[in-house]
ROPAKOL-81535 format. One record per residue (C-alpha): residue number from 1; residue in one letter; z, y, x. Coordinates in Angstrom, 2 decimals, decimal comma, m for minus. Each point is the difference from the previous one (the first is absolute). Layout:
<pt><k>NUM</k><r>a</r><up>Z</up><north>Y</north><east>X</east></pt>
...
This chain:
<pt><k>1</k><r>x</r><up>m0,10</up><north>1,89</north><east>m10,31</east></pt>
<pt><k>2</k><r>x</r><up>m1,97</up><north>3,11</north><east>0,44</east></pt>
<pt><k>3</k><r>x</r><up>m3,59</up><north>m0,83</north><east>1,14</east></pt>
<pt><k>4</k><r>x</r><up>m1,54</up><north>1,07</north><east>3,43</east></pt>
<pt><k>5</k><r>x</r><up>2,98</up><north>0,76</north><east>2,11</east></pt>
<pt><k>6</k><r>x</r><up>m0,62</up><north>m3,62</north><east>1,96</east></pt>
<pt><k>7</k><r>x</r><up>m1,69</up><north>0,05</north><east>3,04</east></pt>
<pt><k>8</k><r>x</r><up>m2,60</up><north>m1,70</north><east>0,87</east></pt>
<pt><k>9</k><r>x</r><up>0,00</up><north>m3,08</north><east>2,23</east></pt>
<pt><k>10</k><r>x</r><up>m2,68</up><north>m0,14</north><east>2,19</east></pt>
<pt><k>11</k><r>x</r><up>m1,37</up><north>m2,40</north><east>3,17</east></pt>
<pt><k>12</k><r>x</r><up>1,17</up><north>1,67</north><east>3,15</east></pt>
<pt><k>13</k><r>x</r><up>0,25</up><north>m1,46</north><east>3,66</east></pt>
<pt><k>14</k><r>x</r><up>3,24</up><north>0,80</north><east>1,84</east></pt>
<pt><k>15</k><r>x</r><up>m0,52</up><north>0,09</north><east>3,87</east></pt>
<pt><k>16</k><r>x</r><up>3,11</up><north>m0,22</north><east>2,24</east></pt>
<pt><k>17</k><r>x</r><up>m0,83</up><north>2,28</north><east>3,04</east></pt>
<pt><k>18</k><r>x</r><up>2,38</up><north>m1,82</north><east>2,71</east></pt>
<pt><k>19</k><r>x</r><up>m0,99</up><north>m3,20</north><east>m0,58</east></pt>
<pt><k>20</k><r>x</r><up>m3,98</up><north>0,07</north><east>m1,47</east></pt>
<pt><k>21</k><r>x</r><up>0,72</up><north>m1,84</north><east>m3,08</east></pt>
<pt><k>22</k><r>x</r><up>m1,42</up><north>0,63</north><east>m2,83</east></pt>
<pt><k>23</k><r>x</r><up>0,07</up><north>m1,29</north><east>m3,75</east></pt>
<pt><k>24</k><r>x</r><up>m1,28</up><north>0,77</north><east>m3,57</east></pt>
<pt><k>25</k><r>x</r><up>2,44</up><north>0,04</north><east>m2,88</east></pt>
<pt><k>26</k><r>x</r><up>m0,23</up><north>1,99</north><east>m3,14</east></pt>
<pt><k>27</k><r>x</r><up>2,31</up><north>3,33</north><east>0,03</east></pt>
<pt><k>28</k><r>x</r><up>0,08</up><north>3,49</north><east>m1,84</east></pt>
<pt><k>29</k><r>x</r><up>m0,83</up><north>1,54</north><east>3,32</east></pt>
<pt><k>30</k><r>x</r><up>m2,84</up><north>2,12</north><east>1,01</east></pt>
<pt><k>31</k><r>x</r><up>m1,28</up><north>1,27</north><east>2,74</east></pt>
<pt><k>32</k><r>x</r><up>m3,21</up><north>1,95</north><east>1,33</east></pt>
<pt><k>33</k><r>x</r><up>m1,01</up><north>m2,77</north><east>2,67</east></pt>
<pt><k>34</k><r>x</r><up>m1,60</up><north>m3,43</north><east>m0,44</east></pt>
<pt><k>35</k><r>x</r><up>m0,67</up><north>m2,98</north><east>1,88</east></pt>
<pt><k>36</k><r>x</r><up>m2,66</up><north>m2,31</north><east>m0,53</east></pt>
<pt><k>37</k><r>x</r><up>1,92</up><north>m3,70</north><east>m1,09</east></pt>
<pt><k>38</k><r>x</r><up>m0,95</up><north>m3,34</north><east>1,26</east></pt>
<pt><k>39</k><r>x</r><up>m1,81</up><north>m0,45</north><east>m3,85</east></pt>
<pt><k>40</k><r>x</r><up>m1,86</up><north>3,11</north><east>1,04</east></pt>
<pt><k>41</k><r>x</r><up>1,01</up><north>2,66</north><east>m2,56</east></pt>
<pt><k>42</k><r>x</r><up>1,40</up><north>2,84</north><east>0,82</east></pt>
<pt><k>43</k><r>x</r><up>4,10</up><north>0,81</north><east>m0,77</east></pt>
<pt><k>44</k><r>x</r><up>2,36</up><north>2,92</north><east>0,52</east></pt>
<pt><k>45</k><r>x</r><up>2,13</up><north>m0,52</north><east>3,12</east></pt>
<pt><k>46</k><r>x</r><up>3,18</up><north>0,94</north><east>0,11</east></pt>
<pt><k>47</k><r>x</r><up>1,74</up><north>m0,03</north><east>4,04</east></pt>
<pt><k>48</k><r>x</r><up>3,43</up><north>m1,38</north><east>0,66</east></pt>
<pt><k>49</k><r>x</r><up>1,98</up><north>0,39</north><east>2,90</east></pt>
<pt><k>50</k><r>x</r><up>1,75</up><north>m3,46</north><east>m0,45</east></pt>
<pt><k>51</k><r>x</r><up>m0,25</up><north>m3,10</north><east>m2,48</east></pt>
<pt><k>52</k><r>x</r><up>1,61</up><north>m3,23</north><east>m0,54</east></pt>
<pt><k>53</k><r>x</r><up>m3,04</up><north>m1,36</north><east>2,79</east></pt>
<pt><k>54</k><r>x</r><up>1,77</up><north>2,76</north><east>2,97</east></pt>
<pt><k>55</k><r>x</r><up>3,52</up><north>0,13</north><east>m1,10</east></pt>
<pt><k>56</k><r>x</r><up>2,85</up><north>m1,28</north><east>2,24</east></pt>
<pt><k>57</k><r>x</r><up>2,24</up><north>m1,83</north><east>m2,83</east></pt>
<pt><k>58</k><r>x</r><up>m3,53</up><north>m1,91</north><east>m1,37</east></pt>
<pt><k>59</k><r>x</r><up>m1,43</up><north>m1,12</north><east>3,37</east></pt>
<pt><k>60</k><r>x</r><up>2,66</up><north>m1,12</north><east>1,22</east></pt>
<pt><k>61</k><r>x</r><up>0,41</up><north>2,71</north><east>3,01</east></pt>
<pt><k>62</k><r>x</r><up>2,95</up><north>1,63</north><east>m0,39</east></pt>
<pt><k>63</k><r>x</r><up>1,66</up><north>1,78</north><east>2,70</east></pt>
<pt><k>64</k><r>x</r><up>3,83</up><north>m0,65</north><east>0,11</east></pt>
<pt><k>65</k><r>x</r><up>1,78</up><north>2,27</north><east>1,74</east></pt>
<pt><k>66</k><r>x</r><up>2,41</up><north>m0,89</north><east>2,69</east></pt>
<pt><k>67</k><r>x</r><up>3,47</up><north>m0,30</north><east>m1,81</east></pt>
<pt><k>68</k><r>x</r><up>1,03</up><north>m2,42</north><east>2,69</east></pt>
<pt><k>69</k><r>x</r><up>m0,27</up><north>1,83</north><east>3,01</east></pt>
<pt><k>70</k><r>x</r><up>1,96</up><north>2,89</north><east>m2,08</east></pt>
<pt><k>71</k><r>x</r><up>2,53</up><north>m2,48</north><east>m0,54</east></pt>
<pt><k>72</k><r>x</r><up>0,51</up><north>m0,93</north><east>3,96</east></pt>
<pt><k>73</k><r>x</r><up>0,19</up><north>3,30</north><east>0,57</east></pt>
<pt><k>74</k><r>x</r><up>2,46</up><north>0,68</north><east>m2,49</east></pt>
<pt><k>75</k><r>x</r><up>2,28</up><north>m2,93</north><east>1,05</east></pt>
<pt><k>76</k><r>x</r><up>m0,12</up><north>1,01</north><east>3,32</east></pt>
<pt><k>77</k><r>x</r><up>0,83</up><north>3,40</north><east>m0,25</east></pt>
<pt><k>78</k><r>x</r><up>3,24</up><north>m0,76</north><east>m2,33</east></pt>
<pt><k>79</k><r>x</r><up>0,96</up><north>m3,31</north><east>2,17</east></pt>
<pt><k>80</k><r>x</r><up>1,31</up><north>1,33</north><east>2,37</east></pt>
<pt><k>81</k><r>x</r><up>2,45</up><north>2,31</north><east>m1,39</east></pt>
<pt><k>82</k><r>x</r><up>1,22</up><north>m2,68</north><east>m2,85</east></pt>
């Protein structure tokens, strides 16, 4: 393996902006703005739009959409001329 062409893995908070969660992993990352941590160092922070703590398939919240009424409607329309 040629030597140096890793990155570097580095502490870095991710903060998901539509829910206000936050947590610190280790990533190859960087970014120009930091947060102070609940140990009280300072780590890059990297903004996400959405995370496994805001996203509809991991909470739970999914919106289903509304097959059924299509469905009625359907039937309805083609009942009457079967």
């Amino acid at each position: 393996m040629k030597a140096d062409i890793h990155p570097e893995y580095r502490s870095v908070v991710f903060q998901d902006l539509s829910s206000d969660f936050s947590f610190l992993t280790r990533s190859t990352l960087s970014s120009k703005e930091t947060i102070k941590w609940e140990d009280g160092q300072e780590y890059p922070l990297i903004k996400l739009d959405i995370s496994s703590h805001s996203h509809p398939f991991y909470t739970g919240k999914q919106k289903i959409m509304d097959t059924g009424g299509r469905v009625d409607r359907f039937r309805k329309r083609y009942a009457a001329k079967g």
